[in-house]
N, CA and C of each residue as an Amber inpcrd file, in Angstrom:
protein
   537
   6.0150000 -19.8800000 -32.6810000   6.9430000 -18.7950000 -32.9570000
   8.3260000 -19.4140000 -33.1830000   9.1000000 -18.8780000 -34.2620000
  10.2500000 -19.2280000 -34.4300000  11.8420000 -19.0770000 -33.5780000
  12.3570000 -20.3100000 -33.3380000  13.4840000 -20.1310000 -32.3220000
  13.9340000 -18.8380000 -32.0860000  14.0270000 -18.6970000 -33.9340000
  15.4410000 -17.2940000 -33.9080000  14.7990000 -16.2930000 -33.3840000
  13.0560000 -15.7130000 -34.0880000  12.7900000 -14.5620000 -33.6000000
  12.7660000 -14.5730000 -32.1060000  12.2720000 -15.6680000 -31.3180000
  12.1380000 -15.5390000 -30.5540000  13.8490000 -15.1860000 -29.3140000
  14.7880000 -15.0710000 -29.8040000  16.1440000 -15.4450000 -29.3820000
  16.6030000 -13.5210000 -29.7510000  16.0520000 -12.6400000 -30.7710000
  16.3610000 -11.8130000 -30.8780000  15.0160000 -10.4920000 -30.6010000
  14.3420000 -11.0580000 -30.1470000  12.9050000 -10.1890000 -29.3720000
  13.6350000 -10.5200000 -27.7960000  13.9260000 -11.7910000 -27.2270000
  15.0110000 -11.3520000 -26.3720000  15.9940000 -10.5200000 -25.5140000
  16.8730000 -11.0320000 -26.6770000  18.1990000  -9.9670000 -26.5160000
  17.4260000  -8.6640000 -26.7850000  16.6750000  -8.2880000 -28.0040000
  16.3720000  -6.9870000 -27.6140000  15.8530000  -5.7990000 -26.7740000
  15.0240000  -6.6670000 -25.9390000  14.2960000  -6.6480000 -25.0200000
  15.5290000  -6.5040000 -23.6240000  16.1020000  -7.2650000 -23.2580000
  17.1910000  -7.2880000 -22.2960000  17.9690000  -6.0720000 -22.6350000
  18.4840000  -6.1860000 -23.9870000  19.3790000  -4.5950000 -24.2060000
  18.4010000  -3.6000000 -23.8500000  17.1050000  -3.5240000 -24.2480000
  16.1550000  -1.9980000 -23.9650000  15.9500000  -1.9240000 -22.4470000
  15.9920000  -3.2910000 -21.1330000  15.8120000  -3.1530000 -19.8360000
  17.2190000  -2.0430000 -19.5480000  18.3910000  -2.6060000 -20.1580000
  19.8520000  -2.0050000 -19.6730000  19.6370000  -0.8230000 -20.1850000
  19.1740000  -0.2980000 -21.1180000  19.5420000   1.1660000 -21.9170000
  18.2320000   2.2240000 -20.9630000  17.1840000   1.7140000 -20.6840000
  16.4250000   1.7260000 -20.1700000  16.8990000   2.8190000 -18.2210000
  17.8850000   1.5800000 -17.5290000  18.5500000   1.5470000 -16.3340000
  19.8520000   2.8200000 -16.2820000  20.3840000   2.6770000 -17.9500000
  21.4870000   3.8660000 -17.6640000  20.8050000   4.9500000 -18.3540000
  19.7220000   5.0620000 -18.9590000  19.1250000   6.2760000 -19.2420000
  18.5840000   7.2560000 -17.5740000  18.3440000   6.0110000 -16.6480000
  17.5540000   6.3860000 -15.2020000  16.4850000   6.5540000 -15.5150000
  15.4380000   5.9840000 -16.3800000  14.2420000   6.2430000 -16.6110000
  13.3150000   5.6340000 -15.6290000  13.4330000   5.8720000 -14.3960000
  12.9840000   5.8570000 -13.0720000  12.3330000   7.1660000 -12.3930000
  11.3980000   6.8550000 -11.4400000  11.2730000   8.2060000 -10.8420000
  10.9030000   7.6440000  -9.0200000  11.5190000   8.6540000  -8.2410000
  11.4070000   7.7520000  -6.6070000   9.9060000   7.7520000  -5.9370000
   9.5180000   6.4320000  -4.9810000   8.2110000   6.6820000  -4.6180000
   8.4900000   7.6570000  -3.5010000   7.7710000   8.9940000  -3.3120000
   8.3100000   9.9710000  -2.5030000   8.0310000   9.6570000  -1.2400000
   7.2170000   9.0360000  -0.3490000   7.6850000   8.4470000   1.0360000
   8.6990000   7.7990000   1.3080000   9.2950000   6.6030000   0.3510000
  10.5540000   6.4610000   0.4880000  11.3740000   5.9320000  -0.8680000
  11.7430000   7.1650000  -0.9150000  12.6940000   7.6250000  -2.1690000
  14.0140000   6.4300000  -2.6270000  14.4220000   4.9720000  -1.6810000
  15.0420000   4.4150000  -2.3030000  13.9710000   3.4640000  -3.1820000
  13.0590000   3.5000000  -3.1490000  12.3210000   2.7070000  -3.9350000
  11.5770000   3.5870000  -5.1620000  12.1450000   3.0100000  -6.5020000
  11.5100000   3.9840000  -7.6580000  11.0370000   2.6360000  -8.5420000
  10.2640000   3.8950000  -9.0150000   8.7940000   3.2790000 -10.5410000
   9.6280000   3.4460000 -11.6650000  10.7870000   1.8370000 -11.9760000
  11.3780000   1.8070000 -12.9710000  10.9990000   1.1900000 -14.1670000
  11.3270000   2.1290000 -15.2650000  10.6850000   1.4570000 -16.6810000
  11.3500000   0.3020000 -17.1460000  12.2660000   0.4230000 -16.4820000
  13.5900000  -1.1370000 -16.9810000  12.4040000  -2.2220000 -16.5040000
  11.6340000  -2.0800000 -16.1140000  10.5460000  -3.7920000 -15.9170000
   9.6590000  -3.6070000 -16.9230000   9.5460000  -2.9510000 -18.0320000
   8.6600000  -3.0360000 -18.8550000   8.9700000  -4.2940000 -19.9240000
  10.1990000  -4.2310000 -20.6670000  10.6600000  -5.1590000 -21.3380000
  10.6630000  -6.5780000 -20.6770000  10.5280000  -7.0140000 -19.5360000
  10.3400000  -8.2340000 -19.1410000   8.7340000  -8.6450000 -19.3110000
   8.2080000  -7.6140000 -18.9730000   6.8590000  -8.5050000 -19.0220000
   5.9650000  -8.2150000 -20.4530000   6.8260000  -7.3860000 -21.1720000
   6.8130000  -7.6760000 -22.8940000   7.3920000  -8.6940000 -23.1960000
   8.3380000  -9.2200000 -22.6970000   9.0370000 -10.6360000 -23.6510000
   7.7000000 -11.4300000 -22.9830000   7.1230000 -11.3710000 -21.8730000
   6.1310000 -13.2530000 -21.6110000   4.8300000 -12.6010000 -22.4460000
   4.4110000 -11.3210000 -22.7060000   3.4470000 -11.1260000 -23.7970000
   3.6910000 -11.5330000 -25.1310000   5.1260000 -11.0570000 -25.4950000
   5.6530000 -11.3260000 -27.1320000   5.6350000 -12.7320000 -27.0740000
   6.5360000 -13.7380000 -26.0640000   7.1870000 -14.5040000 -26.7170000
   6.6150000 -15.6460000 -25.7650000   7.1460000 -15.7690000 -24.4110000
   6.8010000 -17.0260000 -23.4940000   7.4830000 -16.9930000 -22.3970000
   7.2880000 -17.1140000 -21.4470000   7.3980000 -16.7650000 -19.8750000
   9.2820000 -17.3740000 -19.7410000   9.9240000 -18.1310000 -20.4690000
  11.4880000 -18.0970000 -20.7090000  11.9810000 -16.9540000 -21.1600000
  11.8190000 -16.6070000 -21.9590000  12.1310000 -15.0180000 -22.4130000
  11.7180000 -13.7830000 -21.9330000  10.5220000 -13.7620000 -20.6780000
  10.8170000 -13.0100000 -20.0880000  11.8390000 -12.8950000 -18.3770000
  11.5000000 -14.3230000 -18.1220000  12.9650000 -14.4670000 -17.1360000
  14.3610000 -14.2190000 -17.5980000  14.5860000 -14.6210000 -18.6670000
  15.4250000 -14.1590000 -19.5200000  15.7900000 -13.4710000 -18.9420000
  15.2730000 -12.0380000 -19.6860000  15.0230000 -10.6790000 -19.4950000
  15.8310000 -10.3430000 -18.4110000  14.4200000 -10.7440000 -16.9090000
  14.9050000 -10.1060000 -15.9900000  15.8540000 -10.7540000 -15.2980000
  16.8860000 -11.8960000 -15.8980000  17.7750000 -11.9990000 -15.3080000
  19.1020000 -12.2230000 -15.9250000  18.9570000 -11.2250000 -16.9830000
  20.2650000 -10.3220000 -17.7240000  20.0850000  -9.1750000 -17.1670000
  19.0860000  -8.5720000 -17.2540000  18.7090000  -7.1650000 -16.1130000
  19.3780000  -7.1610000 -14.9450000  18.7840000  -8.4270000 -13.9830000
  19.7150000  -8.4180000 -12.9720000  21.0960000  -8.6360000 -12.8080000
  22.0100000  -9.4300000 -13.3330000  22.9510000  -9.4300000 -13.6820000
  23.9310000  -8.2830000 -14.3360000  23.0490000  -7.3270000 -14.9220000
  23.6270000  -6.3040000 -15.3910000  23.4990000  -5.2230000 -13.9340000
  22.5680000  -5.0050000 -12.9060000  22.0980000  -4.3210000 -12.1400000
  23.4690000  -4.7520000 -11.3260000  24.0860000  -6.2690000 -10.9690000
  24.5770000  -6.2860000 -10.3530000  25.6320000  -5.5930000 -10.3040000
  26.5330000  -5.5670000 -11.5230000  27.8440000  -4.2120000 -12.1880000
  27.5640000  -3.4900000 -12.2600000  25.9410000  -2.4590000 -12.3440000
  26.0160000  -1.1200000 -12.4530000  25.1640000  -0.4870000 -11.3760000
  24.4590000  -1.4140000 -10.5830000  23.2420000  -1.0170000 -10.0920000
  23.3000000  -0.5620000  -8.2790000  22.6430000   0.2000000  -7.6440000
  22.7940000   0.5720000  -6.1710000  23.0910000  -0.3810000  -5.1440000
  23.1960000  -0.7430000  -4.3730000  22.7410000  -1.3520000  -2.9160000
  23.3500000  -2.6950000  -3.3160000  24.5240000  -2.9990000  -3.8920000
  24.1390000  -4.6710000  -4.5120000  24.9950000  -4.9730000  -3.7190000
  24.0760000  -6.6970000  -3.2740000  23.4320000  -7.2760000  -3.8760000
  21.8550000  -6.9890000  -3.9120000  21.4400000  -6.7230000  -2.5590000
  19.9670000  -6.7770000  -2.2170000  19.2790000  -5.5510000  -3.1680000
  19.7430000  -5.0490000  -3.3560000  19.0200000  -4.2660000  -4.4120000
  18.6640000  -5.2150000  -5.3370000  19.6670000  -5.1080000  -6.4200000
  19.3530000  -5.7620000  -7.7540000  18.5460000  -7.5790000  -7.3060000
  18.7720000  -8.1300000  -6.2220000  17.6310000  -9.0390000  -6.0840000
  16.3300000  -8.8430000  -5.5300000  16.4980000  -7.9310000  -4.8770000
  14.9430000  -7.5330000  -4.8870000  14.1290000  -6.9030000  -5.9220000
  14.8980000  -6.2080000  -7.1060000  14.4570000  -5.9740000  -8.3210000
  14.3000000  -6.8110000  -9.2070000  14.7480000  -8.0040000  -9.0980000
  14.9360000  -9.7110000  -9.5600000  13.3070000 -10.7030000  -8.8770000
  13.2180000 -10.2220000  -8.1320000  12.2370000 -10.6530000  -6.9930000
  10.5330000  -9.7460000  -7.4940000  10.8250000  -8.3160000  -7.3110000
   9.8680000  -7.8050000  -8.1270000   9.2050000  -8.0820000  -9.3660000
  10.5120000  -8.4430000 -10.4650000   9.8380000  -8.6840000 -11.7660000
   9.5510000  -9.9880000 -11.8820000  10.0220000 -11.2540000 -11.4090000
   9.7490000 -12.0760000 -11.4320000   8.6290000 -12.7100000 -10.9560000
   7.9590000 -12.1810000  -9.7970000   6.8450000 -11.9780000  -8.7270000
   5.3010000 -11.4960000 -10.0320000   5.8730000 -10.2910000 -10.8310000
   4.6920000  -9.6740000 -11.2100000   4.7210000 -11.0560000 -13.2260000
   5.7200000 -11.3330000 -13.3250000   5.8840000 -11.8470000 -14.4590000
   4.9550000 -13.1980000 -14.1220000   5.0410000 -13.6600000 -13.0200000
   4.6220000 -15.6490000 -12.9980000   3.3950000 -15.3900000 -12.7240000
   3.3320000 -13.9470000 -11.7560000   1.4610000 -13.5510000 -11.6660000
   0.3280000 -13.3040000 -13.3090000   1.1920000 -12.8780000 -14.2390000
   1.0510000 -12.5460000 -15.0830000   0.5470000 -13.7770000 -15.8530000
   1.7120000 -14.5730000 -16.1040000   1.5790000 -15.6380000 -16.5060000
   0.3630000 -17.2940000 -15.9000000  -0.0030000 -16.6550000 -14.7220000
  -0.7560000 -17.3030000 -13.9570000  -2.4420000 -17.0740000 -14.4290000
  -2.3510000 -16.1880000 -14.8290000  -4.0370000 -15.3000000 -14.7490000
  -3.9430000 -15.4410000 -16.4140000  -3.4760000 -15.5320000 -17.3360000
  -3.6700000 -15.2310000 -18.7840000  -3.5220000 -16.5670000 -19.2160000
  -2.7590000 -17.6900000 -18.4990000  -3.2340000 -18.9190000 -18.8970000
  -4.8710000 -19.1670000 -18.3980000  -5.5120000 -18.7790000 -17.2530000
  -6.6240000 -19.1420000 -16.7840000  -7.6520000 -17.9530000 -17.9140000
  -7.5440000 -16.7440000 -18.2930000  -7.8230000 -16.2620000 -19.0140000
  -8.4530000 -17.2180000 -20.1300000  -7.4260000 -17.4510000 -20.8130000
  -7.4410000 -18.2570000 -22.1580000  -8.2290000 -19.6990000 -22.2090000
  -8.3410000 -19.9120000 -20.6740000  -9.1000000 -21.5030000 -20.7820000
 -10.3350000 -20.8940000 -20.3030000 -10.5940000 -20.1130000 -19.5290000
 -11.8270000 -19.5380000 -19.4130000 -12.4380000 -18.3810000 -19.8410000
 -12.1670000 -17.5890000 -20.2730000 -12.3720000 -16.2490000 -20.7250000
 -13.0120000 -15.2350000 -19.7620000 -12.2930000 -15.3750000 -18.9830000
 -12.1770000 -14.1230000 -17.5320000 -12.2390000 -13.1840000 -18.0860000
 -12.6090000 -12.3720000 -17.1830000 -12.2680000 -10.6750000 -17.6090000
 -10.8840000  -9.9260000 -17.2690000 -10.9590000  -8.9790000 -18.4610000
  -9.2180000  -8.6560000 -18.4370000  -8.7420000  -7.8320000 -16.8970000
  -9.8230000  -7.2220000 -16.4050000  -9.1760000  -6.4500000 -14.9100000
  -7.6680000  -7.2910000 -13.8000000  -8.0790000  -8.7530000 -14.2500000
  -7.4280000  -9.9430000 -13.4410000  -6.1800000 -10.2590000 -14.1980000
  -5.8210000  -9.5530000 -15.4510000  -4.3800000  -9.3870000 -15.9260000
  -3.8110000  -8.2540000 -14.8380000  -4.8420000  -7.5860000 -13.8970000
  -3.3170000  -6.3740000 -13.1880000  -3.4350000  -6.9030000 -12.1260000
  -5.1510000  -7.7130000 -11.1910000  -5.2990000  -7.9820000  -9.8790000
  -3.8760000  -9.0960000  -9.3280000  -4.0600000  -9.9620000 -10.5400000
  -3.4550000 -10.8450000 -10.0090000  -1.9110000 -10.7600000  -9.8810000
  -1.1800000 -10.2400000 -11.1490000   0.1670000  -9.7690000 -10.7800000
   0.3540000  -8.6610000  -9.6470000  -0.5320000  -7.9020000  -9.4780000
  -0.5420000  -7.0130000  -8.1650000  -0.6520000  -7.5130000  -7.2530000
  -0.9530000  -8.5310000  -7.0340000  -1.0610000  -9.9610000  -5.6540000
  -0.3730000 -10.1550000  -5.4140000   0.5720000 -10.5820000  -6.3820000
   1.3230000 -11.8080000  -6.2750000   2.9880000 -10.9510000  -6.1470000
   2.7970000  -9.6630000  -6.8520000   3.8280000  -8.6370000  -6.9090000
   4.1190000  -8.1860000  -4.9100000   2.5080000  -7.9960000  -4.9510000
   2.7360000  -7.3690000  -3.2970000   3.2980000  -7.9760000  -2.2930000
   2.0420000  -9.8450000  -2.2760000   2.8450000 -10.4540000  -1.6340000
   4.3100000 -10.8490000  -1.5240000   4.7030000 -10.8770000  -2.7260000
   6.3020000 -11.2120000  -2.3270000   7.1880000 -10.2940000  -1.7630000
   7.0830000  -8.9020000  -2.2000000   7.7080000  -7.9800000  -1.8650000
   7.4670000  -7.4660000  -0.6340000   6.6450000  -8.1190000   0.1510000
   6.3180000  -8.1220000   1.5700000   6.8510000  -8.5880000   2.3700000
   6.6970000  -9.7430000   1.5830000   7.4640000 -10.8060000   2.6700000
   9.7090000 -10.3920000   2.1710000   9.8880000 -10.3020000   1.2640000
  10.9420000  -9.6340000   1.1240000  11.7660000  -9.1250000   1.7160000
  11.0660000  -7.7790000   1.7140000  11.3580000  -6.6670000   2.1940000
  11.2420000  -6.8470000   4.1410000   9.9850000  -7.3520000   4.8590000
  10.2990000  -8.0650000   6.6630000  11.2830000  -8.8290000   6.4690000
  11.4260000 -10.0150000   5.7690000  12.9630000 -10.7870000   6.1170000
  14.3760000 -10.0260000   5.6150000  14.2770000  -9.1660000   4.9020000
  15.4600000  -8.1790000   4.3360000  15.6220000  -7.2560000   5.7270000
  14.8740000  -6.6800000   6.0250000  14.7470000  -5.7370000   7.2660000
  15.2850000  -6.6240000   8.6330000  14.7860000  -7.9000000   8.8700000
  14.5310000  -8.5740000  10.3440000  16.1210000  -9.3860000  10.0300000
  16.5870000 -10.0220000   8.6070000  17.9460000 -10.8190000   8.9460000
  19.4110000  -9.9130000   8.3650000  18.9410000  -9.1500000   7.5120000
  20.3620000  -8.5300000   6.1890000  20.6390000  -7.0020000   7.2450000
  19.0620000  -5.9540000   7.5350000  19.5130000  -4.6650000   8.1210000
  18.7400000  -4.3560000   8.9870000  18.8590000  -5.6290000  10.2800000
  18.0820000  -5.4000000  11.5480000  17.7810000  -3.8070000  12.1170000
  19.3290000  -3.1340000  12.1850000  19.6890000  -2.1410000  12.7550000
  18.5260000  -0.8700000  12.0980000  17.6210000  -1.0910000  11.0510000
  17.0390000   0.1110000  10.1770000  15.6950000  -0.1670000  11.4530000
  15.4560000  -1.6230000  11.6480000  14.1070000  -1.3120000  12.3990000
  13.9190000  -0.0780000  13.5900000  15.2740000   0.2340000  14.2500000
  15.0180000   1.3350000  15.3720000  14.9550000   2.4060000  14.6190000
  14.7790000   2.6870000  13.2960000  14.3040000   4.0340000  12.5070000
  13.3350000   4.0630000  11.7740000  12.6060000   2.7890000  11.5500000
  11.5090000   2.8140000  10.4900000   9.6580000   2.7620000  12.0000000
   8.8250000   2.8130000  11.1800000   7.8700000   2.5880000  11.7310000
   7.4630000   1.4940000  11.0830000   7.9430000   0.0880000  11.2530000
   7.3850000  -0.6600000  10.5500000   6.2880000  -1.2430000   9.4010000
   5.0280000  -0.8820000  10.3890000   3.6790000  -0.8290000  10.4250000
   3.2920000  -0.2490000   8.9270000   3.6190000   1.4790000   8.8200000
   3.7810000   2.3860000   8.0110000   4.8320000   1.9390000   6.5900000
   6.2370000   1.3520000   7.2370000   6.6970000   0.7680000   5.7730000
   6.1280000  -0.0880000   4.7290000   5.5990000  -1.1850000   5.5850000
   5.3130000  -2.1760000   4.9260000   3.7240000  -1.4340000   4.2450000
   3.2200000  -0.8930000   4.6260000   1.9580000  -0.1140000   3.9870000
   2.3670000   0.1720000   2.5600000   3.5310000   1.4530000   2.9320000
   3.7400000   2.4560000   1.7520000   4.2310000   1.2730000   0.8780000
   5.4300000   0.2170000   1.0190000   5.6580000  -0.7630000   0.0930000
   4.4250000  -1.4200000  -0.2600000   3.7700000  -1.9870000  -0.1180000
   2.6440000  -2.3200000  -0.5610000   1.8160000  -1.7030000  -1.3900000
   1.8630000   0.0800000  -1.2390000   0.6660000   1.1770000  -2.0160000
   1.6130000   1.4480000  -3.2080000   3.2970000   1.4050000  -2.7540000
   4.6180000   1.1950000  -4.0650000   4.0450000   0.1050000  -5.0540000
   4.1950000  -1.3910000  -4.1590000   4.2940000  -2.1710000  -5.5620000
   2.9190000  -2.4440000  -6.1860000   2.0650000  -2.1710000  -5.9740000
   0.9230000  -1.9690000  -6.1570000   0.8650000  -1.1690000  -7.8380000
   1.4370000   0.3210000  -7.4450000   1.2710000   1.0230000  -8.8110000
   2.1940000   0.9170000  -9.4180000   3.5010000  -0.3130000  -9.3900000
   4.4930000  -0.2620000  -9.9560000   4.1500000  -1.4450000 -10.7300000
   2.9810000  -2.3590000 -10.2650000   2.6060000  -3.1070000 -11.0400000
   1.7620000  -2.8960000 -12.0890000   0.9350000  -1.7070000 -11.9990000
  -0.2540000  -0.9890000 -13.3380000   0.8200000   0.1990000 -14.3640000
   1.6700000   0.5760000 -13.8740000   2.8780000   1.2360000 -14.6530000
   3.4370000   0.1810000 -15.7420000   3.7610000  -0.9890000 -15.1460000
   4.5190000  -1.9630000 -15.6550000   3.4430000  -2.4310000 -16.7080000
   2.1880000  -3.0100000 -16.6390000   1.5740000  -3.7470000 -17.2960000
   0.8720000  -3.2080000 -18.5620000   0.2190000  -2.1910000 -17.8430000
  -0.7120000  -1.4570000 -18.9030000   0.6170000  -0.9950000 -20.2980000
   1.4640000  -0.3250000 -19.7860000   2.0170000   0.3260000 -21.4010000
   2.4530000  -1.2760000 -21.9190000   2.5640000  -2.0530000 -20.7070000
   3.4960000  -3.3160000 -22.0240000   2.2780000  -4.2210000 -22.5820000
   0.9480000  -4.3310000 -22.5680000  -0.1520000  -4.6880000 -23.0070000
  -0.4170000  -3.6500000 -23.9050000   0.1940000  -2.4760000 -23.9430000
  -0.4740000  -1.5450000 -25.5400000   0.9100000  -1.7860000 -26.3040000
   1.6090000  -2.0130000 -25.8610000   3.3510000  -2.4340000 -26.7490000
   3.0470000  -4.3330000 -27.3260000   2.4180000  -4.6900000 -26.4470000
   1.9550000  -6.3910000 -26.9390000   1.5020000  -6.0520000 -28.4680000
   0.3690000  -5.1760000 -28.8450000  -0.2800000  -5.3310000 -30.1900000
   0.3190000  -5.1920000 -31.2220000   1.3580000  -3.7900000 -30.7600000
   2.6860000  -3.4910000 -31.7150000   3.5450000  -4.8300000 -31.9770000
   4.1710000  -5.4040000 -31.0120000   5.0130000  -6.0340000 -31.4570000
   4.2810000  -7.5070000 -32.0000000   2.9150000  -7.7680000 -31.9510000
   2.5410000  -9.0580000 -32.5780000   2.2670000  -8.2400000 -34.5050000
   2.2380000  -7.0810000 -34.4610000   2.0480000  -6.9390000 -35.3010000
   3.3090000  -6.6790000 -36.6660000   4.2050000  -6.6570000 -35.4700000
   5.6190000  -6.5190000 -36.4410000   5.5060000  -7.8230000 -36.7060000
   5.5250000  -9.1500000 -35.7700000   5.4560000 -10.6620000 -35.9680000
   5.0260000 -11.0100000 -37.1690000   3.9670000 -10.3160000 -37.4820000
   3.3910000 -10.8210000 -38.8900000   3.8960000 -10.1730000 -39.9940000
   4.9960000  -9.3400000 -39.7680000   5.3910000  -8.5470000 -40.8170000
   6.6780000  -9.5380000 -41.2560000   7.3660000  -9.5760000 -40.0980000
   8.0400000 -10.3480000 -40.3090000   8.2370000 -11.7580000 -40.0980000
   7.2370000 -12.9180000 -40.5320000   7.1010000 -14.0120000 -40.7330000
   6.5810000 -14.4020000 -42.2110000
């Protein structure tokens, strides 16, 4: 793939995460409503489908950077949203290289970023809780948080993947239009 396209599938991609973030095209997980199923992670894990796992870090870290000037809770917000996409992007990228040398079955494009999405945001979210906002543990039920985060990033990872695997065909197909 060519430098340039690849340099302006990019940027475009990064501008659609931001337009994406001030549209609020989010919706909250309703057990606990600071955590929402945002579409701003779709364009990241379209750039490592379109282009190559640089362009989608890219992505999510003009996203984050932009989250940091416009976005809630910052910093720990916008890095744990940094942490999320990056988590489900290298999972991504982990399983579709093994894909391609073996010809796995496709179910292990969502298992494995859902793994790898959960685990991190697990471990995250206990050291975010136990060193940054000790004081939340005498209000949470632990046990129960870390569940519902888990049953969160779970479907925030099949939200994320599936529409940007039916957006993959589209945009390889503009590729050939324009090459």
């Amino acid at each position: 793939m060519p430098r340039k396209y690849e340099l302006v599938v990019t940027s475009l991609l990064a501008s659609m995460a931001i337009l994406f973030t001030l549209a609020k095209l989010q919706v909250p997980y309703p057990l606990i409503p600071f955590l929402k199923f945002d579409l701003a992670e779709i364009p990241s894990v379209l750039a490592l489908l379109a282009c190559n796992l640089y362009s989608a870090i890219a992505v999510a870290i003009i996203h984050f950077l932009f989250l940091n000037f416009r976005g809630e809770f910052v910093p720990i917000g916008p890095f744990m949203k940094l942490l999320a996409v990056l988590s489900t992007i290298l999972g991504l990228r982990l399983v579709r290289s093994y894909i391609k040398k073996n010809g796995m079955l496709s179910y292990l494009v969502i298992i494995v970023p859902m793994l790898t999405r959960v685990l991190v945001m697990e471990l995250a979210n206990v050291l975010t809780l136990i060193f940054l906002l000790p004081y939340l543990l005498q209000f949470l039920d632990l046990k129960m948080y870390i569940i519902h985060v888990a049953i969160f990033n779970a479907i925030h990872t099949i939200l994320v993947i599936v529409p940007s695997k039916l957006l993959e065909k589209y945009v390889h197909s503009l590729q050939k239009i324009y090459h």
